[in-house]
N, CA, C and O atoms as CSV, one atom per row, in Angstrom:
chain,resi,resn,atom,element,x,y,z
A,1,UNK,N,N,0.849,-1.178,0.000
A,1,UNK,CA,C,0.000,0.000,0.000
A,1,UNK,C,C,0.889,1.235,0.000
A,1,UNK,O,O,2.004,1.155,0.517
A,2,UNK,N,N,0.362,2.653,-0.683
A,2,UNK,CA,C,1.509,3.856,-0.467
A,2,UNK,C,C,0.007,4.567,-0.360
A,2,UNK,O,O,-1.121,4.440,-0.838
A,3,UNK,N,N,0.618,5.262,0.429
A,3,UNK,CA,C,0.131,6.468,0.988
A,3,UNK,C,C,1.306,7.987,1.493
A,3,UNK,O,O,2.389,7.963,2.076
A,4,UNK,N,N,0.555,9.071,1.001
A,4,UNK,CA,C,1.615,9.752,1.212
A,4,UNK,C,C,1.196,10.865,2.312
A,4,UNK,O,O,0.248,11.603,2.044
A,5,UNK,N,N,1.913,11.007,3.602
A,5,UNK,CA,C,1.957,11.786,4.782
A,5,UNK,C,C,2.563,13.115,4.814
A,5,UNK,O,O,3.466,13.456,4.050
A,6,UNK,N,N,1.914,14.048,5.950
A,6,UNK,CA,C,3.246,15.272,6.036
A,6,UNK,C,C,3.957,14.862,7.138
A,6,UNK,O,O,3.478,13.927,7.779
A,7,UNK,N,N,4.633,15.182,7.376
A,7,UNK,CA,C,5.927,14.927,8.560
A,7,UNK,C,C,6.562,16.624,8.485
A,7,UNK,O,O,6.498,17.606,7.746
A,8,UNK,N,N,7.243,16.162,9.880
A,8,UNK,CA,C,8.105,17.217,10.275
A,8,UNK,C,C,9.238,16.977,10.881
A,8,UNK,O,O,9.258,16.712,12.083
A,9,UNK,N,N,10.690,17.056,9.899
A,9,UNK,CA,C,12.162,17.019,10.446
A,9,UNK,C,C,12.212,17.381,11.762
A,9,UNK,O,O,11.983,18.557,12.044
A,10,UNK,N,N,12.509,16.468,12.756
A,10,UNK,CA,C,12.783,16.806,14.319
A,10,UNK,C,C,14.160,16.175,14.766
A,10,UNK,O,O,14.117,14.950,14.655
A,11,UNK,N,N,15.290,16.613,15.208
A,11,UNK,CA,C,15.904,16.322,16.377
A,11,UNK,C,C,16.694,14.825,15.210
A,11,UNK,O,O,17.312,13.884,15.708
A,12,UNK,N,N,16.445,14.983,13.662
A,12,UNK,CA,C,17.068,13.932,12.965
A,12,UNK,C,C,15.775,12.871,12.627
A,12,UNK,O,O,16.176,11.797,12.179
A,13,UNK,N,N,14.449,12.971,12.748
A,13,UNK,CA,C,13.883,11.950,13.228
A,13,UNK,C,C,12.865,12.319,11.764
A,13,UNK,O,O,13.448,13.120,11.033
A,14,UNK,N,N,11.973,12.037,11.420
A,14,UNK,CA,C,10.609,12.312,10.576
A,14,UNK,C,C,9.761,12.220,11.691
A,14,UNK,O,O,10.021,11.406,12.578
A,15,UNK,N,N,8.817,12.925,11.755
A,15,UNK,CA,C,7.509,12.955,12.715
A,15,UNK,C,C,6.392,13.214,12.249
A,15,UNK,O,O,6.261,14.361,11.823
A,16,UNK,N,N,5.133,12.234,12.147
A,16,UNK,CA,C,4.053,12.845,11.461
A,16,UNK,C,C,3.085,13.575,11.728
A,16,UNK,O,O,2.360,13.274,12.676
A,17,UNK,N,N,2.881,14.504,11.100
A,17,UNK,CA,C,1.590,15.440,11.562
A,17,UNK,C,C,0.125,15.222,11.424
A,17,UNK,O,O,-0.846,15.887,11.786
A,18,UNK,N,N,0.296,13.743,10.599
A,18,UNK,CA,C,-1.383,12.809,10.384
A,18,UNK,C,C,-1.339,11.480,11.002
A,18,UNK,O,O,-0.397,10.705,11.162
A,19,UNK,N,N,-2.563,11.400,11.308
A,19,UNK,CA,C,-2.915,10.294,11.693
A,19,UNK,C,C,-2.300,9.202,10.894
A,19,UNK,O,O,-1.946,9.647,9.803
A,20,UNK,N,N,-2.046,7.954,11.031
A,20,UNK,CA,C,-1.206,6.938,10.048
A,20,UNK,C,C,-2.473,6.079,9.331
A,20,UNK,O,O,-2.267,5.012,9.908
A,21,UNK,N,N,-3.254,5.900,8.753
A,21,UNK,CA,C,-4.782,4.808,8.513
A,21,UNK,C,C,-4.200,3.673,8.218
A,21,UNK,O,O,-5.000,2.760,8.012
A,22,UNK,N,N,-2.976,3.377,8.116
A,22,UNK,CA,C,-2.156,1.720,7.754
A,22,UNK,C,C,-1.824,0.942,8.907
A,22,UNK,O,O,-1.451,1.373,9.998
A,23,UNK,N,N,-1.937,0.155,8.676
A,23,UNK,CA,C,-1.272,-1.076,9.817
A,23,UNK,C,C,0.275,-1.178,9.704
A,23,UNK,O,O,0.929,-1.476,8.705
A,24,UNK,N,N,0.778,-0.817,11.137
A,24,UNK,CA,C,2.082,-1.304,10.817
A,24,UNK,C,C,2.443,-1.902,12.396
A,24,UNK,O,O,2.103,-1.529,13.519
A,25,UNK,N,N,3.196,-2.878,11.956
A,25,UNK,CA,C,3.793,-3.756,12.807
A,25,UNK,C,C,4.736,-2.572,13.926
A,25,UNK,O,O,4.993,-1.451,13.486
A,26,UNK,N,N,5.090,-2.889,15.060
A,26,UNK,CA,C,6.701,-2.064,15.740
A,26,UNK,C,C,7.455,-2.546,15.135
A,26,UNK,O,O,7.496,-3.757,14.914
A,27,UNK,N,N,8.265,-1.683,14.708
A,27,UNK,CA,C,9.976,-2.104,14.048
A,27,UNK,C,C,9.485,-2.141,12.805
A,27,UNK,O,O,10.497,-2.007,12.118
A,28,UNK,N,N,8.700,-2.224,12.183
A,28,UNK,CA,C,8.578,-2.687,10.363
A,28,UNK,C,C,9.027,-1.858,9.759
A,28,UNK,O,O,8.560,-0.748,10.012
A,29,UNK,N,N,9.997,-1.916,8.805
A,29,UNK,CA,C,10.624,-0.622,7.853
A,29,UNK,C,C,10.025,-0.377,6.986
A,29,UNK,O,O,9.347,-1.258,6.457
A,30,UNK,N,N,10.039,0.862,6.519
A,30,UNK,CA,C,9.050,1.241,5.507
A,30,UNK,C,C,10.289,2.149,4.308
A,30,UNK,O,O,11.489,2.418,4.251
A,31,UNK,N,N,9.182,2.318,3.607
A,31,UNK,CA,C,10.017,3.365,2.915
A,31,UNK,C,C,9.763,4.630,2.823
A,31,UNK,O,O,8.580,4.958,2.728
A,32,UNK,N,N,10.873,5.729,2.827
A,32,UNK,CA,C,10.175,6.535,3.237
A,32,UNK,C,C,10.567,7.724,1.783
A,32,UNK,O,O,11.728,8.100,1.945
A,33,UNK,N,N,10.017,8.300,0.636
A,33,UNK,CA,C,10.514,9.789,0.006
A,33,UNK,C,C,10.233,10.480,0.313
A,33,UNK,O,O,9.059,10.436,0.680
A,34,UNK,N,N,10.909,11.683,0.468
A,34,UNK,CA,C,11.485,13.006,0.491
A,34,UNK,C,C,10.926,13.818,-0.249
A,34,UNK,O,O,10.991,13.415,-1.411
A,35,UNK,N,N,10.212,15.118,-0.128
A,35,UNK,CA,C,10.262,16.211,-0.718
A,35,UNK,C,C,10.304,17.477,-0.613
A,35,UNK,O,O,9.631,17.619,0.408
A,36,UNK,N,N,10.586,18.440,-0.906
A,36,UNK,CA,C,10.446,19.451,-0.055
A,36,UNK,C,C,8.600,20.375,-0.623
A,36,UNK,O,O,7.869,20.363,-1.614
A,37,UNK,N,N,8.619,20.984,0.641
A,37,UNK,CA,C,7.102,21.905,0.572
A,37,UNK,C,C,7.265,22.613,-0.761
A,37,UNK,O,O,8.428,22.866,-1.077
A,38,UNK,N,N,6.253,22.993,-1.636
A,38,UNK,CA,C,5.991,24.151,-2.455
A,38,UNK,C,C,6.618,25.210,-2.233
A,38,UNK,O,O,6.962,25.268,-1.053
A,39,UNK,N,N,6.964,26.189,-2.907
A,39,UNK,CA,C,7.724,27.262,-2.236
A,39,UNK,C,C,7.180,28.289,-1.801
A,39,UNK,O,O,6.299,28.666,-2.574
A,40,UNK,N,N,7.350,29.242,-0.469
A,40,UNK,CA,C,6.785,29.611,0.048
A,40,UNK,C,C,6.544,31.263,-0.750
A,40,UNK,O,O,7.187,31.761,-1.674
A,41,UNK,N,N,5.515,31.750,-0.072
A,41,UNK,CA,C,5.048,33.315,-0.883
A,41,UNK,C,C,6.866,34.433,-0.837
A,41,UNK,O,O,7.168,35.374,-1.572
A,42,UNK,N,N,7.454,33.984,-0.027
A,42,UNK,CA,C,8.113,34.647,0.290
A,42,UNK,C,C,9.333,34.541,-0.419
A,42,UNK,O,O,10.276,35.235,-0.039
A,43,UNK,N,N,9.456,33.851,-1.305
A,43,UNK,CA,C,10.801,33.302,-2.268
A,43,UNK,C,C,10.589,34.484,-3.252
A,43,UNK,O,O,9.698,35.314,-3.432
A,44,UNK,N,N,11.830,34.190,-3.826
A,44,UNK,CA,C,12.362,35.800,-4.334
A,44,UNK,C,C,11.885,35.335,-6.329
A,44,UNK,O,O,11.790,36.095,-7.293
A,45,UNK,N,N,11.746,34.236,-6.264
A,45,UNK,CA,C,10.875,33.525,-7.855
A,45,UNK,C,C,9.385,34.228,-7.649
A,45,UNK,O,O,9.170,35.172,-8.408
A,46,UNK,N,N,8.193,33.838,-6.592
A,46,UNK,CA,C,7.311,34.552,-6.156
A,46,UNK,C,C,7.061,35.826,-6.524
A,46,UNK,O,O,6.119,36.117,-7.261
A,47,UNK,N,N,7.928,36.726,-6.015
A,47,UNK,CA,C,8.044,38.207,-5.780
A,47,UNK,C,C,8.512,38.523,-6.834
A,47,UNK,O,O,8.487,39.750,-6.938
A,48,UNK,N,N,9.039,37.920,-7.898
A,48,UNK,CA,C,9.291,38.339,-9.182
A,48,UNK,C,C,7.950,38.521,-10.060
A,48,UNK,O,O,7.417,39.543,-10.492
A,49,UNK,N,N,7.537,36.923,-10.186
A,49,UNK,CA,C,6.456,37.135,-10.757
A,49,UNK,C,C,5.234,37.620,-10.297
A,49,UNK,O,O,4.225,37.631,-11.002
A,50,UNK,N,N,5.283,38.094,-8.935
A,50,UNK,CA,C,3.952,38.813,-9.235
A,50,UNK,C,C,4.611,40.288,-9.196
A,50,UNK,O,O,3.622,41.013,-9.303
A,51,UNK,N,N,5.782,41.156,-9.098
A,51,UNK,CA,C,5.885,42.032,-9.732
A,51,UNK,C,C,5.397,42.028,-11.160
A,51,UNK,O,O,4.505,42.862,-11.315
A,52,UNK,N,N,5.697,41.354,-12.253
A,52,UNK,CA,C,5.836,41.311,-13.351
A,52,UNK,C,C,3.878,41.685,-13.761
A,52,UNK,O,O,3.353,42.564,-14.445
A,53,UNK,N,N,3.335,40.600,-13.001
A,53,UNK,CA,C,1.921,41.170,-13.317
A,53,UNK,C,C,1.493,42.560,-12.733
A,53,UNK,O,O,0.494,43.214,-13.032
A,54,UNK,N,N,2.458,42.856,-11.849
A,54,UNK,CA,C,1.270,43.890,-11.332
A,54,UNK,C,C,1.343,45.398,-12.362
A,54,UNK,O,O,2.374,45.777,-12.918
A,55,UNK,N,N,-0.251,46.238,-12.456
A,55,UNK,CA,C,-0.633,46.963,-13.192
A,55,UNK,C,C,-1.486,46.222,-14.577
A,55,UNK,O,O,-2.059,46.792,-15.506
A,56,UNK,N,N,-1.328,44.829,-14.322
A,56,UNK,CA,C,-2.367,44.097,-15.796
A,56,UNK,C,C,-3.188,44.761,-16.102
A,56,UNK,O,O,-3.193,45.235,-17.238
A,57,UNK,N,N,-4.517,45.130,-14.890
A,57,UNK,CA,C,-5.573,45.694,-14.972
A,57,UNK,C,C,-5.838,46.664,-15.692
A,57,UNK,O,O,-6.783,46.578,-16.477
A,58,UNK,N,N,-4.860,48.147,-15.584
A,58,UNK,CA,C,-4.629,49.098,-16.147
A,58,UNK,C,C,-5.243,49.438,-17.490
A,58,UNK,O,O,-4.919,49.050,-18.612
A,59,UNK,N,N,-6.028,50.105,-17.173
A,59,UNK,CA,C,-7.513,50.705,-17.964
A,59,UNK,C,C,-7.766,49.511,-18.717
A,59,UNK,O,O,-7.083,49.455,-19.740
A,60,UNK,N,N,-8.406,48.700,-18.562
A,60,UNK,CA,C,-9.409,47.625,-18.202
A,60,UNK,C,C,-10.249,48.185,-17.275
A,60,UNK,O,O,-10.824,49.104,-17.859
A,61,UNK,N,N,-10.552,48.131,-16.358
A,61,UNK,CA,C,-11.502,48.744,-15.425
A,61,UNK,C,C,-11.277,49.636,-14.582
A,61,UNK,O,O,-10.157,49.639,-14.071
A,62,UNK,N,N,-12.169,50.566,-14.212
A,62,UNK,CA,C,-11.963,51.719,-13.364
A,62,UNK,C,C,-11.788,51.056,-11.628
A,62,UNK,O,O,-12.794,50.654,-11.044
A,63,UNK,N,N,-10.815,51.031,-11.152
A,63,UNK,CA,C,-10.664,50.289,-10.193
A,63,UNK,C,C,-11.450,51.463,-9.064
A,63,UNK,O,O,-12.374,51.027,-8.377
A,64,UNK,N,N,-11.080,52.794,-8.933
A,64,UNK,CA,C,-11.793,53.302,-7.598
A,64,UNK,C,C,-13.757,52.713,-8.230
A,64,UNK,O,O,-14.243,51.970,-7.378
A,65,UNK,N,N,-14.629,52.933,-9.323
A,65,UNK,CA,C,-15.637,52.633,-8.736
A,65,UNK,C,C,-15.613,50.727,-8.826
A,65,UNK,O,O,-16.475,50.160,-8.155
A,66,UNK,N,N,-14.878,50.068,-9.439
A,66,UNK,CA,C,-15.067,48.848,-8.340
A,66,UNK,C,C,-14.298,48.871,-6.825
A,66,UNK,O,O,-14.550,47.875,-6.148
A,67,UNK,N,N,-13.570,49.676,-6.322
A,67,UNK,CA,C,-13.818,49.747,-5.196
A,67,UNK,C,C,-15.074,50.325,-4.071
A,67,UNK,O,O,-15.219,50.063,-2.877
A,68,UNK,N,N,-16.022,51.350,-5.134
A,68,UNK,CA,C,-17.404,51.404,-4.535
A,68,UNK,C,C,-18.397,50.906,-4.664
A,68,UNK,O,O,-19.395,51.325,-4.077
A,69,UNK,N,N,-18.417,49.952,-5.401
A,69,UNK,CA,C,-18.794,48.858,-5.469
A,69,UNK,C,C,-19.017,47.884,-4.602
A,69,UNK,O,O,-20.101,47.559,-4.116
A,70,UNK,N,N,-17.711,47.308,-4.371
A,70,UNK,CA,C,-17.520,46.545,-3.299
A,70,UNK,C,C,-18.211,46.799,-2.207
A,70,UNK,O,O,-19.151,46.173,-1.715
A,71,UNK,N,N,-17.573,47.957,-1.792
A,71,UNK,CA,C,-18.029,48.821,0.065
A,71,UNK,C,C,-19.490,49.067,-0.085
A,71,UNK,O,O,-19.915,49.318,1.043
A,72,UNK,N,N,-20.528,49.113,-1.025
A,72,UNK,CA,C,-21.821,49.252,-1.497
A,72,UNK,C,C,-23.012,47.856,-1.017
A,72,UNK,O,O,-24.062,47.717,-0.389
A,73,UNK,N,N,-21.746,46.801,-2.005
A,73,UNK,CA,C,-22.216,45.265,-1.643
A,73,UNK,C,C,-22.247,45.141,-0.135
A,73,UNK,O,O,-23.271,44.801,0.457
A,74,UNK,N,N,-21.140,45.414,0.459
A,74,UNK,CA,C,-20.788,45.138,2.088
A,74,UNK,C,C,-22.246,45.564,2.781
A,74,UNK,O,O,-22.743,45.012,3.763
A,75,UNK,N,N,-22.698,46.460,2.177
A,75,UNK,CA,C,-23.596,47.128,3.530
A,75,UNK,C,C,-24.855,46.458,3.094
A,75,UNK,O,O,-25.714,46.882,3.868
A,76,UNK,N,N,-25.500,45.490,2.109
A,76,UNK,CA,C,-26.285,44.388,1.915
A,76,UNK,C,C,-26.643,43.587,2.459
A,76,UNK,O,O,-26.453,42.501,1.912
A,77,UNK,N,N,-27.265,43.558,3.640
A,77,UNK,CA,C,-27.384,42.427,4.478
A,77,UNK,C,C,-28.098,41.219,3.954
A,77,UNK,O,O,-29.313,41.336,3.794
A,78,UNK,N,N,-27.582,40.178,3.688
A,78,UNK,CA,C,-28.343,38.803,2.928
A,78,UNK,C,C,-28.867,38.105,3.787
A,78,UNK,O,O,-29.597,37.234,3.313
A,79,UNK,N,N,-28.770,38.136,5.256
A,79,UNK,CA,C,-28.741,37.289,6.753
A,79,UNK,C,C,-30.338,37.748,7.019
A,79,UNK,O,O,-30.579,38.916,6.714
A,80,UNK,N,N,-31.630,36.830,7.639
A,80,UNK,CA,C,-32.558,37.022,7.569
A,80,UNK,C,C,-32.833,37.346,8.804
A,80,UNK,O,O,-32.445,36.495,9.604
A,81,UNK,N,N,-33.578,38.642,9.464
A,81,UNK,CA,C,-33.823,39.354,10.401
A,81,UNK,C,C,-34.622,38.774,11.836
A,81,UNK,O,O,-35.833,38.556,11.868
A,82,UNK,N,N,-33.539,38.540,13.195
A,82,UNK,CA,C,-33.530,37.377,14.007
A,82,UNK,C,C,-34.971,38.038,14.762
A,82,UNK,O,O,-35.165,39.252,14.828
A,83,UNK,N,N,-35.841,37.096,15.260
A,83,UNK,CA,C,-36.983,36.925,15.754
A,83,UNK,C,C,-36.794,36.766,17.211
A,83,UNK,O,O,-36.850,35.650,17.728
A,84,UNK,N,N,-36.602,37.693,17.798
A,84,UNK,CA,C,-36.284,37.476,19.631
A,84,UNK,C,C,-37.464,36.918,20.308
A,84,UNK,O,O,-37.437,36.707,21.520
């Protein structure tokens, strides 16, 4: 059976952060691959490309009235009026 877990590097060790749903014996070796996480927002590949998009919008749409827009929608209450 493979199933694939998150873990967390500790102290040299793998440690998992999920529940295991497999049967395993004590001592049974398994196998274990390696990968590393997605890369985080904060990588300097990231911050490139979304420099590169930013300004797309640019007259395409009038961004201040979709911003009154928005704040317009907000004050819409959709929630049905509580009966004390």
């Amino acid at each position: 059976m493979e199933k694939t877990i998150r873990a967390r590097f500790l102290n040299r060790v793998f440690v998992p952060l999920e529940r295991l749903e497999i049967e395993l014996e004590e001592g049974e070796e398994v196998a274990i691959t390696v990968s590393e996480n997605p890369p985080s927002f904060k990588t300097e590949k990231f911050i490139e490309v979304l420099r590169a998009t930013a300004g797309g919008w640019r007259g395409l749409i009038d961004a201040e009235k979709l911003k009154r827009n928005i704040y317009a929608d907000r004050l819409i209450s959709t929630r049905p009026k509580l009966k004390l």
